[in-house]
ZADOTOR-416845 format. One record per residue: residue in three letters; z, x, y of N, C-alpha, C, O, CB in turn. Coordinates in steps of 0.001 Angstrom, whole numbers, padded with zeros to 6 digits, always signed. Glycine has a CB too. Example, Ala and Ser with C-alpha at 12.3 -4.5 7.8 and 13.67 -1.06 7.14 Angstrom:
<zazas>
ALA+007800+013190-005690+007800+012300-004500+007800+013200-003300+008465+014236-003319+009046+011308-004473SER+007080+012850-002250+007140+013670-001060+007870+012900+000030+008039+013409+001138+005725+014084-000598
</zazas>
This chain:
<zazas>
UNK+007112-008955+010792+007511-008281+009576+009036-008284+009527+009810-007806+010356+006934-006828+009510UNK+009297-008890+008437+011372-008507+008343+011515-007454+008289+010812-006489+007988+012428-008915+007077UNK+012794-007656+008695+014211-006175+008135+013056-005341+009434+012020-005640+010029+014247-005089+005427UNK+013954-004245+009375+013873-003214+010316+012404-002099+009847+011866-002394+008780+015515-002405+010274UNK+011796-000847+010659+011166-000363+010649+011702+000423+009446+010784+000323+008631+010853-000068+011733UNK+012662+001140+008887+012986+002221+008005+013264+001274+007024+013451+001902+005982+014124+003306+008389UNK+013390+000030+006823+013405-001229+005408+012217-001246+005287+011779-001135+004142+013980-002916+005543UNK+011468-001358+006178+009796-001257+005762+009256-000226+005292+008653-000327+004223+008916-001430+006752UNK+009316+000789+005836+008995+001770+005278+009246+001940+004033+008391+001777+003163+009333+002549+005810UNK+010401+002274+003813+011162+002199+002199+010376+000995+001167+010391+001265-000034+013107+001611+002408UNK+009912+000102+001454+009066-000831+001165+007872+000052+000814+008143+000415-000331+008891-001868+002275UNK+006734+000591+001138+005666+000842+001105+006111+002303+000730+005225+002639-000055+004846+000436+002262UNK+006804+003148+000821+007130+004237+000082+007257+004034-001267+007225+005037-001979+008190+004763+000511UNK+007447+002536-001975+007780+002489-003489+006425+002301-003879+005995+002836-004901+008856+001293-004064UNK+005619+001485-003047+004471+000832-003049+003735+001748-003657+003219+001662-004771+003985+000372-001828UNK+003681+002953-002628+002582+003604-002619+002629+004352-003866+001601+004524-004520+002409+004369-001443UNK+003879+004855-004276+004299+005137-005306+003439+005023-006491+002574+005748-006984+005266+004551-005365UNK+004102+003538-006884+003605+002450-007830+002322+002519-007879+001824+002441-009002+003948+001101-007508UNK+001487+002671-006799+000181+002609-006940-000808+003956-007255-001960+004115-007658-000147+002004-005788UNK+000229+004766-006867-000277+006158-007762+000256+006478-008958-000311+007383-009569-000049+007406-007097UNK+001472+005826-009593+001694+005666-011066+000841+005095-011659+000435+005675-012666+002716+005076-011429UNK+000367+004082-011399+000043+002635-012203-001566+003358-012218-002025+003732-013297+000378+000670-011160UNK-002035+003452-011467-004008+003424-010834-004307+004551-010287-005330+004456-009610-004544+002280-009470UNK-003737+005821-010297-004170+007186-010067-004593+007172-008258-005114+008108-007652-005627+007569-011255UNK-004222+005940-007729-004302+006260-006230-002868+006685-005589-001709+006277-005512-004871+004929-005437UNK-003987+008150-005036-002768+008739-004636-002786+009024-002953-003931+009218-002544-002576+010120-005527UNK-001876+009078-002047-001511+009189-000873-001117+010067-000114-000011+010505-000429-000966+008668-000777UNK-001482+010426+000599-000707+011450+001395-000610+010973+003455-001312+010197+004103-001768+013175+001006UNK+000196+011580+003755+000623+011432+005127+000493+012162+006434+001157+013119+006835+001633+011384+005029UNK-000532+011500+007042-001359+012119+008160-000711+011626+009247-001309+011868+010295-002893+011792+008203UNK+000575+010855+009397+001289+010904+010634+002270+009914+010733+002388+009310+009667+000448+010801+011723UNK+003171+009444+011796+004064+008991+011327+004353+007150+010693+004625+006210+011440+004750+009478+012286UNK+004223+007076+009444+004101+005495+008725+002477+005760+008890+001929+004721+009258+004950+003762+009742UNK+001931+006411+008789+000286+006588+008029-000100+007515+007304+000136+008718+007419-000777+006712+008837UNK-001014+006694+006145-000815+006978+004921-002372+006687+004931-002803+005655+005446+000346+006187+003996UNK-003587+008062+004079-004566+008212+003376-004399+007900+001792-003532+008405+001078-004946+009438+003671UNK-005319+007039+001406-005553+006980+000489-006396+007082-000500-007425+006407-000487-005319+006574+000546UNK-006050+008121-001743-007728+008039-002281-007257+008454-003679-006256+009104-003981-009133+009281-001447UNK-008287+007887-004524-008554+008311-006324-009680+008017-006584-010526+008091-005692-007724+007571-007530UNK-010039+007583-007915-011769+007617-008309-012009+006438-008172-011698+005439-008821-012353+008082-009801UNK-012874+006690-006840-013978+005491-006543-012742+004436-005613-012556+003261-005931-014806+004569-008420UNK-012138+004987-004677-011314+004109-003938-010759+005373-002902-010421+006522-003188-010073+003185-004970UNK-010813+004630-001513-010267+005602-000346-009991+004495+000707-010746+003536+000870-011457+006898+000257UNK-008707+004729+001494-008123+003551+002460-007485+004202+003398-007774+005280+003916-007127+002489+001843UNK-006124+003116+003700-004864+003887+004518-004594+002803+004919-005270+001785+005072-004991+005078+005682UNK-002639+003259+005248-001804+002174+004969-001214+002561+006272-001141+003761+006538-000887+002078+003545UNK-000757+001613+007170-000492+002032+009063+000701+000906+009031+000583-000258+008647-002222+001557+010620UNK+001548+001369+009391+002848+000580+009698+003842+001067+010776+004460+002121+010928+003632+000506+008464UNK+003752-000324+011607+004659-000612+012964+005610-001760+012956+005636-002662+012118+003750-000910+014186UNK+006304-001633+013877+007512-002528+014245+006888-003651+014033+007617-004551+013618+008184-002446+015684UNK+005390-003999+014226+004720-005376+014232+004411-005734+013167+004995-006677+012634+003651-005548+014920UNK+003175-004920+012435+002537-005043+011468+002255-003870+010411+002292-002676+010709+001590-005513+011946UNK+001914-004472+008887+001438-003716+008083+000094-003831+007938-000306-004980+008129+002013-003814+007080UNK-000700-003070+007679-002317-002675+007390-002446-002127+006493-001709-001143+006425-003052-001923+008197UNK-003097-002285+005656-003754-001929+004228-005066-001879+004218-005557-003006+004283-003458-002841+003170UNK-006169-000645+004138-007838-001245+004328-008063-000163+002877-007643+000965+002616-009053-000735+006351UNK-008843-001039+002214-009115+000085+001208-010819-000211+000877-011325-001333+000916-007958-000064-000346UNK-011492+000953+000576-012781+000582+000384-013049+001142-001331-012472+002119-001811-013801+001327+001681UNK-013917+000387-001977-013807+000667-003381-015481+000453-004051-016234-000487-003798-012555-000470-004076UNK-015767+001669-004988-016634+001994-004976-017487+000815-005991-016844-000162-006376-016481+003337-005177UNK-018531+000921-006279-019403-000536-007011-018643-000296-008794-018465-001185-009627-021926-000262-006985UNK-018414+000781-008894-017430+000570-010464-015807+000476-010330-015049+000549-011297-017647+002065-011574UNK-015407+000308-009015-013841-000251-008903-014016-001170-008680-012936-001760-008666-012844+000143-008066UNK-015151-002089-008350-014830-003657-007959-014409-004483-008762-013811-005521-008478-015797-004348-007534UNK-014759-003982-010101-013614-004661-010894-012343-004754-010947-011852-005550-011748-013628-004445-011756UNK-011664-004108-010260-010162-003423-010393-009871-004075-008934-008825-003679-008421-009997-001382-010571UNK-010658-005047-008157-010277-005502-007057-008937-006559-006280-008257-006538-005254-011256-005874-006973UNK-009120-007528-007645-008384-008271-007779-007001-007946-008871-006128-008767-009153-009212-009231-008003UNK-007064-006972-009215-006053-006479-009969-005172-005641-008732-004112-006149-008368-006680-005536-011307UNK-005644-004317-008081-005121-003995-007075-004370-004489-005972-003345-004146-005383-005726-003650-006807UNK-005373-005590-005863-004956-006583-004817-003746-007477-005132-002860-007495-004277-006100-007477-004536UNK-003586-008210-006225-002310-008697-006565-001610-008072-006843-000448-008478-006816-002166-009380-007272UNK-001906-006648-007295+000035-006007-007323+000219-005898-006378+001383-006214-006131+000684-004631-007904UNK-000524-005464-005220+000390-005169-003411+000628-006112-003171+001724-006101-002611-000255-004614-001969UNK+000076-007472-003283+000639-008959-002601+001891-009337-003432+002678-010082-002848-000589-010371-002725UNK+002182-008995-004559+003609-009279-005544+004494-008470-005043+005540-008931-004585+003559-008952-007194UNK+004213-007000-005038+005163-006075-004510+005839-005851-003180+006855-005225-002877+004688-005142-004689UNK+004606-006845-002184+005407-006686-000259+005433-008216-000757+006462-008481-000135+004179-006031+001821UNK+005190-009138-001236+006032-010713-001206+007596-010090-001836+008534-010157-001042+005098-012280-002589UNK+007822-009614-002956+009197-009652-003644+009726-008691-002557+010526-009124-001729+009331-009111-005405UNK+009286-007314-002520+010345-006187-001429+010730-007045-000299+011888-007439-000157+009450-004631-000639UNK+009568-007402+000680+009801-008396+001911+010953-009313+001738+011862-009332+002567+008554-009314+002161UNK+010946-010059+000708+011540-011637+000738+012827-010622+000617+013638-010868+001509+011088-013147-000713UNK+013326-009300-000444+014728-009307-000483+015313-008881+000745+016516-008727+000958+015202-008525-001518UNK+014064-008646+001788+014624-007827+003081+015168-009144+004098+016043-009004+004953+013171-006728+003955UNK+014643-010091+003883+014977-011154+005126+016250-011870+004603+016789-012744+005282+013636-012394+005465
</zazas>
């Protein structure tokens, strides 16, 4: 993962953001760089280390539509944040 642990972070702090603006999933913080996630019909968590980021989200049989929508804004949003970090 580029850039440093607190560039990352700051990364997935907008993220998570964005993703409770945009899609009513909202987050909260059960310890340090981990992150619960949940809104209607979707529950996950987001785990970040010096190594790696993790994203697992499980989504209910009327969000599966919203799968591939979800899914490409986080892959647009850690490709563009990432790339300005390296």
């Amino acid at each position: 993962m580029p850039g440093n642990l607190a560039q990352s972070k700051e990364v997935i702090d907008e993220l998570l953001q964005d993703l409770e603006n945009k899609y009513h999933i909202h987050h909260q913080e059960i310890g340090e760089n981990h992150y619960h996630l949940k809104g209607s019909g979707i529950k996950g968590e987001v785990k970040l280390d010096h190594q790696e980021l993790i994203i697992t989200a499980q989504l209910n049989f009327m969000m599966m539509a919203f799968k591939p929508i979800i899914e490409k804004e986080i892959h647009r949003q850690l490709d563009n944040s990432f790339n300005h970090l390296s």
